[in-house]
Backbone as a chain_set.jsonl record, in Angstrom:
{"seq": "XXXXXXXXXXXXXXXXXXXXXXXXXXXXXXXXXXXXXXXXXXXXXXXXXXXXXXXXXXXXXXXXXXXXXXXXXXXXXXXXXXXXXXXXXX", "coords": {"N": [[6.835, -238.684, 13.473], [4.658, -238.342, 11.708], [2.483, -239.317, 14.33], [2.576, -237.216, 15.854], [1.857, -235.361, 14.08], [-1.272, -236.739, 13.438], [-2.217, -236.412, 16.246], [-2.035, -233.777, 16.837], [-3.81, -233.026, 15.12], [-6.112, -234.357, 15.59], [-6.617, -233.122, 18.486], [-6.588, -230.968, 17.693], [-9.614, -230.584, 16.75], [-11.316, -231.263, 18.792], [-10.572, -229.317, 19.696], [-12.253, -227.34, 18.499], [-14.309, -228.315, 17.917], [-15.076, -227.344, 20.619], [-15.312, -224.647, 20.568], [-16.964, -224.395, 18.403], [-19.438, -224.64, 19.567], [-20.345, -222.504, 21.207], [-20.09, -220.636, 19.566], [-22.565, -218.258, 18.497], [-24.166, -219.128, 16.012], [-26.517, -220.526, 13.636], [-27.752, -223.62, 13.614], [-27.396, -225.01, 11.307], [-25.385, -223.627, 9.624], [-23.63, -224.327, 11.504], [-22.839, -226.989, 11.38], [-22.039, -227.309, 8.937], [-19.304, -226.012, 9.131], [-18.816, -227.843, 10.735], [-18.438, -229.486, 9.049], [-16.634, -228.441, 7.458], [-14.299, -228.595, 8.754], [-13.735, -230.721, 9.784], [-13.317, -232.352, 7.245], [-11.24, -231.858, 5.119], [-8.094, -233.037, 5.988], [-8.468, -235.406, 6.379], [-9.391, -236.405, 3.736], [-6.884, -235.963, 2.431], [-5.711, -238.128, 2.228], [-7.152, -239.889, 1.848], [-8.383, -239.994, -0.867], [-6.567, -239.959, -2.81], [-6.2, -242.993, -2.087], [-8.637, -243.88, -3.467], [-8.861, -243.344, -5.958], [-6.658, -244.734, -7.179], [-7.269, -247.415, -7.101], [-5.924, -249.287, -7.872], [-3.127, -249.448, -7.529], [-0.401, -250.252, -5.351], [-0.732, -250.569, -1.674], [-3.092, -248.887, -1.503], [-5.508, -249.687, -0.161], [-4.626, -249.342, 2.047], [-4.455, -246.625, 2.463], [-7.047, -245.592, 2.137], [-8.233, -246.944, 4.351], [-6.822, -245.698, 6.442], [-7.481, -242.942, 5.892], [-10.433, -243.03, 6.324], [-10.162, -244.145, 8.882], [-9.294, -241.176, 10.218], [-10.925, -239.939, 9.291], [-13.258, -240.953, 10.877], [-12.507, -240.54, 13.564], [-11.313, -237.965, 13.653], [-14.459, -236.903, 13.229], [-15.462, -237.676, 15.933], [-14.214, -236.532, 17.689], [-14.263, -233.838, 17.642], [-17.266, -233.935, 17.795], [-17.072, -234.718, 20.476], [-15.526, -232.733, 21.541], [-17.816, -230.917, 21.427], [-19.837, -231.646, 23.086], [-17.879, -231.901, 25.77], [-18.19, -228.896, 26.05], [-20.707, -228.695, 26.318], [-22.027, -229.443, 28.573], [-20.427, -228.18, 30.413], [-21.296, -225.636, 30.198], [-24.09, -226.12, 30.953], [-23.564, -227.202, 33.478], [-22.99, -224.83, 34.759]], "CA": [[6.282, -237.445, 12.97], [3.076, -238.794, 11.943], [1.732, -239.824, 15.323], [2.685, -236.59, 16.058], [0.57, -234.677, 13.321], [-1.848, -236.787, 14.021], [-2.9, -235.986, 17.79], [-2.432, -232.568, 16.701], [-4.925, -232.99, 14.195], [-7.451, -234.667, 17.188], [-6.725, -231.865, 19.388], [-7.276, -229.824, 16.679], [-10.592, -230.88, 16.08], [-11.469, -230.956, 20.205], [-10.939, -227.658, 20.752], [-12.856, -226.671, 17.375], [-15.742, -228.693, 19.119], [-15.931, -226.666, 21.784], [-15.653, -223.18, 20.176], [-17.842, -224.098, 17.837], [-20.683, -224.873, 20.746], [-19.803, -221.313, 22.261], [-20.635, -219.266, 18.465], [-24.104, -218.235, 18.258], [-24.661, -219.164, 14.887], [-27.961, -221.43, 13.295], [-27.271, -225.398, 13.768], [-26.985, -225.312, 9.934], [-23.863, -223.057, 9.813], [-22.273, -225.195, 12.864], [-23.0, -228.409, 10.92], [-21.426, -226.855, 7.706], [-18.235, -225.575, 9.965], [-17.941, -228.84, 10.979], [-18.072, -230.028, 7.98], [-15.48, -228.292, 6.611], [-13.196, -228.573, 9.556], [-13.406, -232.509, 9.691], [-12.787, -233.38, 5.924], [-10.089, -231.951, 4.201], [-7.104, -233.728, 6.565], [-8.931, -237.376, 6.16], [-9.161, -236.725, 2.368], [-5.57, -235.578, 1.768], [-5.166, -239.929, 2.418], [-8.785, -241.371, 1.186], [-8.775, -239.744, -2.383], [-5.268, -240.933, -3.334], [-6.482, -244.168, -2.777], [-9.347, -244.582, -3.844], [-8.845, -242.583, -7.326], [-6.12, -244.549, -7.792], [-7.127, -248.431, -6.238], [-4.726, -250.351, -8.511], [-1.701, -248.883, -6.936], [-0.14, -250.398, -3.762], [-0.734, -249.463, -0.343], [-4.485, -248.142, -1.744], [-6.694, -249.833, 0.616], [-4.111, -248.757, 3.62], [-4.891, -244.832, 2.501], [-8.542, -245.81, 2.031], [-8.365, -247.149, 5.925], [-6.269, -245.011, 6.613], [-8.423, -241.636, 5.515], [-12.059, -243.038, 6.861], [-10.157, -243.953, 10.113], [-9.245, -240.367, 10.466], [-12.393, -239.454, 9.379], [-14.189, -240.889, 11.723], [-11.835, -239.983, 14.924], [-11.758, -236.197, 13.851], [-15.83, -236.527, 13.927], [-15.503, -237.858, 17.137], [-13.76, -235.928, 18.865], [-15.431, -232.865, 17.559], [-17.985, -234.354, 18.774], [-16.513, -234.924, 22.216], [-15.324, -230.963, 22.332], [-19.242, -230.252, 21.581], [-20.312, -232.259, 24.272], [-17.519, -230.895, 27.008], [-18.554, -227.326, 26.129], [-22.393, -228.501, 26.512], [-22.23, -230.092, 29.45], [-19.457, -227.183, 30.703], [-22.406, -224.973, 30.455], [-24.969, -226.915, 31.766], [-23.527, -227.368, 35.122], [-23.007, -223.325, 35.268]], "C": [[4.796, -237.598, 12.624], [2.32, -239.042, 12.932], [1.776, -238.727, 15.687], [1.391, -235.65, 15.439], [-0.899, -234.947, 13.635], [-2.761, -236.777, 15.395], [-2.76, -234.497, 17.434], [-3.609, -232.19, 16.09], [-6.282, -233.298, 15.128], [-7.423, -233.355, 17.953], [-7.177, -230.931, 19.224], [-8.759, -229.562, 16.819], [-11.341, -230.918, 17.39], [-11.712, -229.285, 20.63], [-12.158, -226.7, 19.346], [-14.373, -227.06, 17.799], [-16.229, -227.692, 19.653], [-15.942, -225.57, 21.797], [-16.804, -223.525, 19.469], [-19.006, -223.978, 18.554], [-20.491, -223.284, 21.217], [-20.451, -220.686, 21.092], [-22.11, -219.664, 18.525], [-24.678, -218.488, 16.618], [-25.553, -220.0, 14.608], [-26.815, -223.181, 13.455], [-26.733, -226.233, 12.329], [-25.606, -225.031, 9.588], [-23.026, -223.545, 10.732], [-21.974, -226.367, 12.041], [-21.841, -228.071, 9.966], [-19.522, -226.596, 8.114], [-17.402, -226.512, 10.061], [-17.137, -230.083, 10.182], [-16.597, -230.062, 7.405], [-14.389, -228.229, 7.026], [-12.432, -230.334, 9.8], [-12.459, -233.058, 8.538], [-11.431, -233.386, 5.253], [-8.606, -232.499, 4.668], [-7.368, -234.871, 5.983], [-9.063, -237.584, 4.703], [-8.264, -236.886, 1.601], [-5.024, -236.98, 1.371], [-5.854, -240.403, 1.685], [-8.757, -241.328, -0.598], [-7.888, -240.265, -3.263], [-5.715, -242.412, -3.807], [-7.635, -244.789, -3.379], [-9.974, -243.692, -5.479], [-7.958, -243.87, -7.513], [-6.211, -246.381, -7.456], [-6.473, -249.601, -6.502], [-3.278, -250.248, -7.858], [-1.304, -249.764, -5.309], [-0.208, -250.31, -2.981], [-2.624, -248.936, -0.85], [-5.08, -248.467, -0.361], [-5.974, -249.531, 2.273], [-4.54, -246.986, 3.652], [-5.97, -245.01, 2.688], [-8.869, -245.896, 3.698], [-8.213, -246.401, 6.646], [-6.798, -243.202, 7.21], [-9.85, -242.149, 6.355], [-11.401, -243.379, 8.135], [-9.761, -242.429, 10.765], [-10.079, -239.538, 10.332], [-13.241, -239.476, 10.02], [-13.729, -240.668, 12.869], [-11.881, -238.533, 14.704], [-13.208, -236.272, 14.2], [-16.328, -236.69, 15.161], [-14.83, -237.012, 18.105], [-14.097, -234.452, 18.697], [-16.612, -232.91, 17.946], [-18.451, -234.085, 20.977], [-16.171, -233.461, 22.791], [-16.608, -230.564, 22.658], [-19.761, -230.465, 23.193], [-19.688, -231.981, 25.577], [-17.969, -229.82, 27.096], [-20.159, -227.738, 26.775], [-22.704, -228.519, 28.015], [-20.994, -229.104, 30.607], [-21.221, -226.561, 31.146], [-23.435, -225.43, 30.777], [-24.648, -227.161, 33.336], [-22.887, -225.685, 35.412], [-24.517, -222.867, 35.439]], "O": [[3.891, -237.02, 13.226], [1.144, -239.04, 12.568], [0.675, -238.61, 16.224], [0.35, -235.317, 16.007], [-1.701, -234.075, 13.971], [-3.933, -237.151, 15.416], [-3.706, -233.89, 17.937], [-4.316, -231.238, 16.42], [-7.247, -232.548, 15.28], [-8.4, -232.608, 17.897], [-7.853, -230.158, 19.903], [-9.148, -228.407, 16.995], [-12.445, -230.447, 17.115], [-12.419, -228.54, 21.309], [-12.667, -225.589, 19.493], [-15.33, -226.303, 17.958], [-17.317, -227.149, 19.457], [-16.449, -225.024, 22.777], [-17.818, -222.956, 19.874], [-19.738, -223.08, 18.138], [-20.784, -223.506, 22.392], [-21.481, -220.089, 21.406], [-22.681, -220.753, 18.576], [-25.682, -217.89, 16.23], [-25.637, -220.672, 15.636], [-25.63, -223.508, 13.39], [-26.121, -227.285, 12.141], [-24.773, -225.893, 9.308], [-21.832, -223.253, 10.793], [-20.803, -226.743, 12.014], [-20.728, -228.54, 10.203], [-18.641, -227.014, 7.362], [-16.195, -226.584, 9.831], [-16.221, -230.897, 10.304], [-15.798, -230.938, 7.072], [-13.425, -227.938, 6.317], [-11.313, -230.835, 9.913], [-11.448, -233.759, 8.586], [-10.716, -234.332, 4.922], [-7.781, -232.453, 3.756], [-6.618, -235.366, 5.142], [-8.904, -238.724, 4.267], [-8.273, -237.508, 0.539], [-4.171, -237.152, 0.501], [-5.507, -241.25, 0.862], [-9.005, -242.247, -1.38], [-8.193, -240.895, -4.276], [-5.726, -242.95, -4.914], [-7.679, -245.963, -3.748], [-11.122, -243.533, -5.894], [-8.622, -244.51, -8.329], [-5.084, -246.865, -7.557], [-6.373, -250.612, -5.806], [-2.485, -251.189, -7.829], [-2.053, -249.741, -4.333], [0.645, -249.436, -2.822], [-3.215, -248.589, 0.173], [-5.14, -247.595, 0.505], [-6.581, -249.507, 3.344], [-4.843, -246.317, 4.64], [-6.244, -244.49, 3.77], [-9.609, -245.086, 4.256], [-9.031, -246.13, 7.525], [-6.627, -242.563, 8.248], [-10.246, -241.291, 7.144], [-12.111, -242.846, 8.987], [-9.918, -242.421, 11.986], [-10.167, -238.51, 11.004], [-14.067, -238.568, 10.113], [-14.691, -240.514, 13.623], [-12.472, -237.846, 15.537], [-13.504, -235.825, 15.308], [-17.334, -236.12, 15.583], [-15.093, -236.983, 19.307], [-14.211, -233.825, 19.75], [-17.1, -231.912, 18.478], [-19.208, -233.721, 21.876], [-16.37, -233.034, 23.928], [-16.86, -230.008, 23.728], [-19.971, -229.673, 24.112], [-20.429, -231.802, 26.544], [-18.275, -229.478, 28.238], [-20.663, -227.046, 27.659], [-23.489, -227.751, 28.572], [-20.847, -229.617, 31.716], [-22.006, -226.918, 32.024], [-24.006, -224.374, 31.049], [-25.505, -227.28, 34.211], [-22.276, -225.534, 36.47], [-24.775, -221.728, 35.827]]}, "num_chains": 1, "name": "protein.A"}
């Protein structure tokens, strides 16, 4: 079930890429978008542990959360960059 959520959560974050590249809005308001589309999954893990880093298991949420942190930014990323490069060869 988890491996599951997670690729949904990537996919998620792929296709949010490449709408977001498509809205006409300022580079500030995309940034901000992406902001707020990236974090709150990878925190639901990171904050647990690292509020709480006496507890068991902490530094696996901690890993855990910044490795999902940094694969959602990537692959938001990676949607940007299909859409760009989509439109670029039109």
């Amino acid at each position: 079930m988890a491996q599951i959520l997670t690729a949904l959560y990537l996919l998620a974050m792929l296709a949010a890429g490449w709408r977001l590249f498509g809205l006409g809005w300022s580079r500030g308001a995309k940034l901000a978008a992406a902001f707020g589309l990236v974090c709150p999954v990878p925190l639901l893990v990171l904050l647990p542990g690292l509020i709480h880093p006496e507890r068991p298991f902490a530094d696996l949420l901690s890993a855990i959360g910044l490795a999902l942190l940094a694969c959602g930014a990537l692959c938001l990323a990676g949607g940007v960059s299909a859409a760009w490069l989509r439109a670029r060869r039109r």
